[in-house]
N, C-alpha and C positions, 0 to 999 in steps of 0.2 A: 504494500500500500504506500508505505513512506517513496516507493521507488518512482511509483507513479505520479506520486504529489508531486516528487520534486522536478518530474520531467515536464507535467502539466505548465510548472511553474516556470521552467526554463523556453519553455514551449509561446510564454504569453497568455497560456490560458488560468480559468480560473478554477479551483478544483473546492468542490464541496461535498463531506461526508455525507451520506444520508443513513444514519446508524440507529433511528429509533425503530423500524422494524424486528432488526434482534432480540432488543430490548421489550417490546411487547409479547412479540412471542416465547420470548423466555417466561416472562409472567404470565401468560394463557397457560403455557406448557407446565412447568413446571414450577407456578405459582399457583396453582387450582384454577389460575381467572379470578382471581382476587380485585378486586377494583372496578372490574367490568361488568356494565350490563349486561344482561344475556344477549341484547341484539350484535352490542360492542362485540362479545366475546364469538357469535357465528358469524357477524363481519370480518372477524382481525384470523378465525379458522378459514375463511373462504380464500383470504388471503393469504394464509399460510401454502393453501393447498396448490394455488395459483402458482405461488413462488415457487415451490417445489417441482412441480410440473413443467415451468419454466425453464429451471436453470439445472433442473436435474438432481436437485437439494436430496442427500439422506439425511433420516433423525438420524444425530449421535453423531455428526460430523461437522465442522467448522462451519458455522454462520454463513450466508454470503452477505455481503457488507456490498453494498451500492454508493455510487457518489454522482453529482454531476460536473459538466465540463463545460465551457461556457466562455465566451469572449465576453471579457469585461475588463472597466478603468481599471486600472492598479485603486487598490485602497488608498483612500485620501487620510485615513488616519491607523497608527497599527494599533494593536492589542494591549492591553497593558500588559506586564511582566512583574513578578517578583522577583529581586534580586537571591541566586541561590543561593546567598549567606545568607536571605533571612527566613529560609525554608531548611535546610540543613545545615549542621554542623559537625565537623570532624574533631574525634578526641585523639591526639596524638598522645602512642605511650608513652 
């Protein structure tokens, strides 16, 4: 994935994850459906079954992970960042 982002980027294009799929269907699946209505949860199963049928998806094997790609401005503002001192710190013995 990282291989991809950076070629996207190199490329000019714009590269955006689209990762809440996984995530829901992790919670249908093997949350009970916890959170969902039952229309939510045979909506987000239709779609399960779609995707799998699609991309040729087994259970019990890595996600597929989707993104899109897209010509667009460079970002006019970046991200903020914390500095990684102030997120870890090292103990030397």
């Amino acid at each position: 994935m990282e291989h991809i982002w950076l070629e996207a980027t190199r490329l000019g294009l714009a590269f955006q994850p689209l990762a809440v799929a996984p995530y829901l269907f992790a919670r249908l699946e093997r949350g009970s459906g916890e959170g969902f209505e039952e229309e939510e949860a045979e909506t987000l199963m239709q779609l399960r079954q779609w995707q799998d049928h699609l991309f040729g998806s087994h259970r019990g094997c890595a996600e597929v992970l989707l993104f899109r790609l897209a010509h667009a401005p460079p970002p006019r503002k970046r991200a903020l960042r914390r500095r990684v001192e102030s997120i870890f710190s090292v103990e030397r013995p």
